[in-house]
C-alpha positions, 0 to 999 in steps of 0.5 A, a space after each residue: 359573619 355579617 349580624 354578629 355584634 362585637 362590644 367591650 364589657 368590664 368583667 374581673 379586672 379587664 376589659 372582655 372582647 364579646 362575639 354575640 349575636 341572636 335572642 333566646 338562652 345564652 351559649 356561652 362558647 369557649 375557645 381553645 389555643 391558639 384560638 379566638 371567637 372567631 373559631 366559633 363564627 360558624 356556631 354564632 351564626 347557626 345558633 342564632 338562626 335557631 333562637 339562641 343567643 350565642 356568646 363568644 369572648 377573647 379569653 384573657 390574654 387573647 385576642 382584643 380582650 385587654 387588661 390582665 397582666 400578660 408578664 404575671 403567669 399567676 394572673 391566668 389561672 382557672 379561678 382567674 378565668 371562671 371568674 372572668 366568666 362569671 362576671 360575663 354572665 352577670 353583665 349579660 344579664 344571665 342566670 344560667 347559661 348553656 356552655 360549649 368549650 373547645 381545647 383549653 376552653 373545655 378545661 375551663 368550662 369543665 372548671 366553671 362546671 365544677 365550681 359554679 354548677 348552678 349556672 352552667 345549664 348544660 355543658 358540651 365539651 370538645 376534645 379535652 376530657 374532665 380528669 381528675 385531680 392526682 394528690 401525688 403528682 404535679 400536671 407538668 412533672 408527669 408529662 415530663 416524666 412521661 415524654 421527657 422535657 422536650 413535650 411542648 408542656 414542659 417547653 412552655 413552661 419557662 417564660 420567653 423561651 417558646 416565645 422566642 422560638 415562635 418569634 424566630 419562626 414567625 406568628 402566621 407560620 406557627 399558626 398555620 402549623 397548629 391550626 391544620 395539625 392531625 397527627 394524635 402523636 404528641 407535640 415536642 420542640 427539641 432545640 435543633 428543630 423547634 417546630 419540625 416535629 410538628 411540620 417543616 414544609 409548607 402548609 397546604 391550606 384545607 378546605 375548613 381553613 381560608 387564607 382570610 381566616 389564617 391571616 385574622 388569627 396572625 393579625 391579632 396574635 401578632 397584636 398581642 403576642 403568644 404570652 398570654 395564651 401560654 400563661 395557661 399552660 405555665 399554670 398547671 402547677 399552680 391550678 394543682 395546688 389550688 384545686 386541692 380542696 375540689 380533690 374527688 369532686 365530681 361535675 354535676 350538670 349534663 355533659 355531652 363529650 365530643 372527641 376525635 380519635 386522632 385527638 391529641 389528648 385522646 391519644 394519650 395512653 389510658 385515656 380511651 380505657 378511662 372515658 370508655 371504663 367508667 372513669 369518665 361517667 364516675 366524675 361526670 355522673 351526668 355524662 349523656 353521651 359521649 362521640 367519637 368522630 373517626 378520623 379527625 384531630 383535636 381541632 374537630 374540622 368535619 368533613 365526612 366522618 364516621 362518628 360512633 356515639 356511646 351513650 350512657 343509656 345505649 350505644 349508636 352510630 350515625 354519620 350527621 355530624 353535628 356543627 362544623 367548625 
């Protein structure tokens, strides 16, 4: 990672940890949860040896990004964070800028597409597809009702509860078990085995994840907490009822989708009818392509996939795939 630049830039209210390196047009990377720039340093890197400045922040509530209000979940809406970067793109001296979001970064760089198109040059988004708003039911009353109140959504939304789960479990062990999940079944925390349902034996570290990168991770959540990080999903309700006015409202910047079929959104039912439809491409009118890449999960590690590219002009299949995580 040598080369990358690390600053502090007031944005909104606080004060924004930046990741940047290189000189040309900004991409903008959006990180996911539990997640840092850090998970972008390959990216920053490869991006900058191919004239680009690449651009990576600590979302609010995240890593050395400091100053939102972590005990006011209402802080850490979309509005919130697009504002944030928004103003990002103001101090960096951009006018439009290239946008990758990963995970909850793909529901805010989709959320920054739909309320400022005319700064997002082009957008590529993994893992969590553009959904449209339902008029007649809330985000966290579904999954209740589809998956019953155990569906870690549900469990994160009360204040301290999943907090003290984490804290009893201990930060570096929660990581590991998020950061190398590969199950697309949905993630539940029933009270007498908070984290089985995810793994309870220990973790086997993968050849994309170090022992160094795992201890970063632990070393800034345990810095700042999970709080921050889960006020986005104690938010969903309250971005519903925000959004109203958006209701019908459709993406209009060029979208490449990037998605793995054992991805944990992917995998929820009607979802692949849904992208593959035309559902998809009706709300995102100017969706090129959308990847499949056959055996991996939410967090996009390759390795040697098989990738099937549907395009919105024709179909093909290749195995190069694209940037590494």
């Amino acid at each position: 990672m040598e080369g990358i630049q690390h600053k502090m830039i007031s944005v909104n209210g606080i004060n924004m940890h930046v990741a940047e390196m290189g000189q040309g047009p900004v991409v903008l990377l959006i990180h996911g949860f539990p997640e840092l720039w850090y998970s972008w340093r390959h990216q920053i890197v490869y991006l900058a040896a191919h004239g680009y400045r690449a651009v990576a922040p600590d979302l609010r509530g995240y890593g050395d990004t400091t100053g939102a209000p972590v005990n006011d979940p209402t802080k850490f809406t979309a509005f919130h964070v697009v504002g944030d970067l928004i103003a990002l793109i103001d101090a960096i001296g951009a006018d439009k800028v290239f946008v990758v979001g990963h995970d909850w970064g793909a529901l805010i760089a989709w959320r920054l597409s739909l309320f400022r198109p005319d700064r997002v040059k082009a957008l590529v988004n993994l893992s969590v597809h553009f959904n449209p708003r339902n008029p007649n039911r809330k985000i966290v009353e579904n999954f209740r009702a589809a998956y019953g109140s155990d569906h870690y959504i549900c469990k994160f939304q009360e204040p301290g509860e999943i907090e003290a789960v984490f804290a009893s479990i201990g930060t570096k062990q929660v990581l590991e078990n998020f950061l190398t999940h590969r199950d697309p079944d949905p993630f539940y925390f029933p009270k007498d085995k908070p984290f089985g349902a995810l793994r309870d034996t220990p973790v086997i570290m993968p050849p994309w994840l170090s022992e160094e990168d795992v201890d970063y991770y632990t070393k800034k959540f345990e810095q700042t907490g999970f709080t921050g990080a889960i006020n986005y999903y104690r938010c969903f309700d309250l971005n519903w009822e925000l959004e109203a006015p958006w209701h019908e409202a459709k993406v209009n910047v060029p979208v490449k989708f990037v998605v793995g079929d054992l991805d944990l959104v992917f995998s929820i039912p009607g979802v692949k009818e849904y992208i593959n439809g035309g559902g998809f491409k009706k709300y995102v009118p100017l969706l090129e392509e959308v990847v499949v890449i056959e055996g991996f999960s939410w967090l996009m590690k390759w390795a040697t996939p098989s990738i099937t590219t549907t395009s919105s002009k024709n179909g093909t299949s290749f195995r190069n795939p694209p940037l590494c995580m």
